[in-house]
N, C-alpha and C positions, 0 to 999 in steps of 0.2 A: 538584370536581376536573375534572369533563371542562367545564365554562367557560371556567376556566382555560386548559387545554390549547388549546378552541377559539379563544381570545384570544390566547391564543402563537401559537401558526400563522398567524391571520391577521396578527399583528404583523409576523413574519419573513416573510411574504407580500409585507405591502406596504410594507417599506424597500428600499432599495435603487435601482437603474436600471431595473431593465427592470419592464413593466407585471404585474399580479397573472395579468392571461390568459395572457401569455405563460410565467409561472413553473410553473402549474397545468399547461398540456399542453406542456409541456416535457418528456418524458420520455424521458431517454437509457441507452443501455445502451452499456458498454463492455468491451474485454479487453485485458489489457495482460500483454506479454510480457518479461519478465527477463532477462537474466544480471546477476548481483551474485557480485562476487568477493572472497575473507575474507582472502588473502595478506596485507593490506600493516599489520592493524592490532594481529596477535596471535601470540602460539605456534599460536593455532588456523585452521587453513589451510584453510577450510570453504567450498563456491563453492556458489552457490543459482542453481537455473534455477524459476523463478516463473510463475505463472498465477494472475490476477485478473481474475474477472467484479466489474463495478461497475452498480448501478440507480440511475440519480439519484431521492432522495428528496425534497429542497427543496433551493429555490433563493433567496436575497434580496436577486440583481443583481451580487453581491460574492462571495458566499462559499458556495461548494455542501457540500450532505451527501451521502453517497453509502452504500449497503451494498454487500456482497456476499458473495464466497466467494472463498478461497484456496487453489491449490493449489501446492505445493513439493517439489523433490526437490535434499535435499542431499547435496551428495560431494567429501568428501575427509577430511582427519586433522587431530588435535591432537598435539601434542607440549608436553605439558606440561614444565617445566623441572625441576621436581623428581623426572622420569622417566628422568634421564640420556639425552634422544635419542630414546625410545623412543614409533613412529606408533602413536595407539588408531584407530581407524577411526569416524569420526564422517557415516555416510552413515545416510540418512530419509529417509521417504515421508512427507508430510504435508498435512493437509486441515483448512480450519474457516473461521469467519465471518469475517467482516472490513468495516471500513469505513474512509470517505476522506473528508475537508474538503480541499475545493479553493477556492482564491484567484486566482481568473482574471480579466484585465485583457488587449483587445481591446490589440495593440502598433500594427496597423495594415492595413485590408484585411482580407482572410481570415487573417492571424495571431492569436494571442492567445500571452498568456503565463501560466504559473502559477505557485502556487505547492503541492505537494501534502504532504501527511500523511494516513499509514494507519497504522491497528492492523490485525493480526491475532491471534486464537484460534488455537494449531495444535496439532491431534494427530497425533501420530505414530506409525509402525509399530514404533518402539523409543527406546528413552532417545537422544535426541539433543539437543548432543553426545555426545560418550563421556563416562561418568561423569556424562550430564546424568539429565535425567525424560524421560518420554513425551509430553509437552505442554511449551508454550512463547508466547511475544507474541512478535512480527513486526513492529518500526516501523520504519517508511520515513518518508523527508522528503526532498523532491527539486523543485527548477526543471523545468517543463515548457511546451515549445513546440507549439503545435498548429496547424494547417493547416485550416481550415475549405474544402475542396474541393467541396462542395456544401452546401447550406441544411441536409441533414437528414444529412452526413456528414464524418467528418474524421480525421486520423490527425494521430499524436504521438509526439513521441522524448523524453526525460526521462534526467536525470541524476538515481541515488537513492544518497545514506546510506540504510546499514539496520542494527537494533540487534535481534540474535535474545538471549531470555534468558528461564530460568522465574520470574522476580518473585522467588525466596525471597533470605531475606537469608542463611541461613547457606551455602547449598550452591547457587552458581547460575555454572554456567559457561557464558557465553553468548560470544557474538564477533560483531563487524563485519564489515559487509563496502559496498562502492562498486560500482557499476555502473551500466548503461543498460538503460532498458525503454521500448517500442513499444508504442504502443495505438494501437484503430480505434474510433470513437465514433459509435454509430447513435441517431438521435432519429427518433421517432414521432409 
C-alpha cells in the first residue's frame, strides 16, 4: 500500500506545467473572508460571514488540493411556509475541517484565474438551522481572480454559491446562499 500511495504522489507530482521542485516547495498558506447571503433562494433567510484558513497540500500544474479549517457565524431566520409567517431563529457559531480543489489558469501577467470548490465539516453550537442538527457540509463553488503582487504574495476576490445541509435524507433543512469572499495567499 504505501508504494502505491508513493507512485501516486509522484504521478500527480510530475503531470502537469510546472516542474516537480517547484510543486514540492510551493507551500502556500491562505485566508479567505466571506459574506454569503441566503435571501434570494428560500423561505430560509440565513447570511454567513466565513473564515477559511487553506495549506496547499499538492499541486500538478492544473489543479491544487488544499486543507484547512472553517470558521462561520450564521444569522438570520427561516420561515417555513407551513408556519403560517411565523420567524424561527436560525443563528450558529461554527467550526470544523475543510478542504479545496482549485483550478487556476495564469489569465495574463500577475493575474490568474480559478476555478474553486470546498467542503466543509461543521459543528455547531446549536441545531442549525431551526429544526436543523448540530453539524452540517458547507459547499462552495465559485470563479476567482487573483493578483499575484509579489512572487511570494497575492490577494483575491471570488464570487461563491454555497450549499449548507446535514446529508440526511429524511430530515434535512439546509439553504443557499451567493456571495463574495477576499483572500490573501502567502507562499514560503
Amino acid at each position: 500500500m504505501k508504494k502505491f500511495l508513493s507512485l501516486l504522489m509522484i504521478s500527480l507530482m510530475t503531470c502537469g506545467v510546472a516542474s516537480a521542485e517547484e510543486r514540492i516547495f510551493d507551500d502556500a498558506n491562505e485566508i479567505q473572508l466571506e459574506y454569503l447571503e441566503g435571501k434570494t433562494f428560500s423561505q430560509r433567510h440565513v447570511n454567513n460571514y466565513n473564515v477559511h484558513y487553506f495549506e496547499k497540500v499538492t499541486d500538478n500544474g492544473v489543479i491544487s488540493y488544499w486543507r484547512g479549517l472553517t470558521f462561520t457565524r450564521a444569522l438570520g431566520y427561516t420561515n417555513p411556509n407551513k408556519d403560517g409567517g411565523v420567524h424561527h431563529d436560525s443563528q450558529g457559531v461554527g467550526l470544523g475541517p475543510a478542504f479545496m480543489l482549485r483550478w487556476d489558469k495564469k489569465v495574463s501577467g500577475k493575474l490568474h484565474g480559478s476555478l474553486d470548490f470546498s467542503g466543509s465539516f461543521m459543528l455547531y453550537n446549536k441545531a442549525h438551522p431551526y429544526d436543523g442538527r448540530a453539524y452540517g457540509f458547507l459547499w462552495r463553488l465559485g470563479p476567482r481572480l487573483t493578483w499575484q503582487f509579489r512572487e511570494e504574495d497575492s490577494i483575491s476576490l471570488g464570487y461563491l454559491f454555497s450549499h449548507f445541509s446535514n446529508g440526511l435524507r429524511r430530515h434535512n433543512p439546509g439553504y443557499n446562499t451567493l456571495g463574495f469572499s477576499i483572500g490573501y495567499t502567502h507562499s514560503f
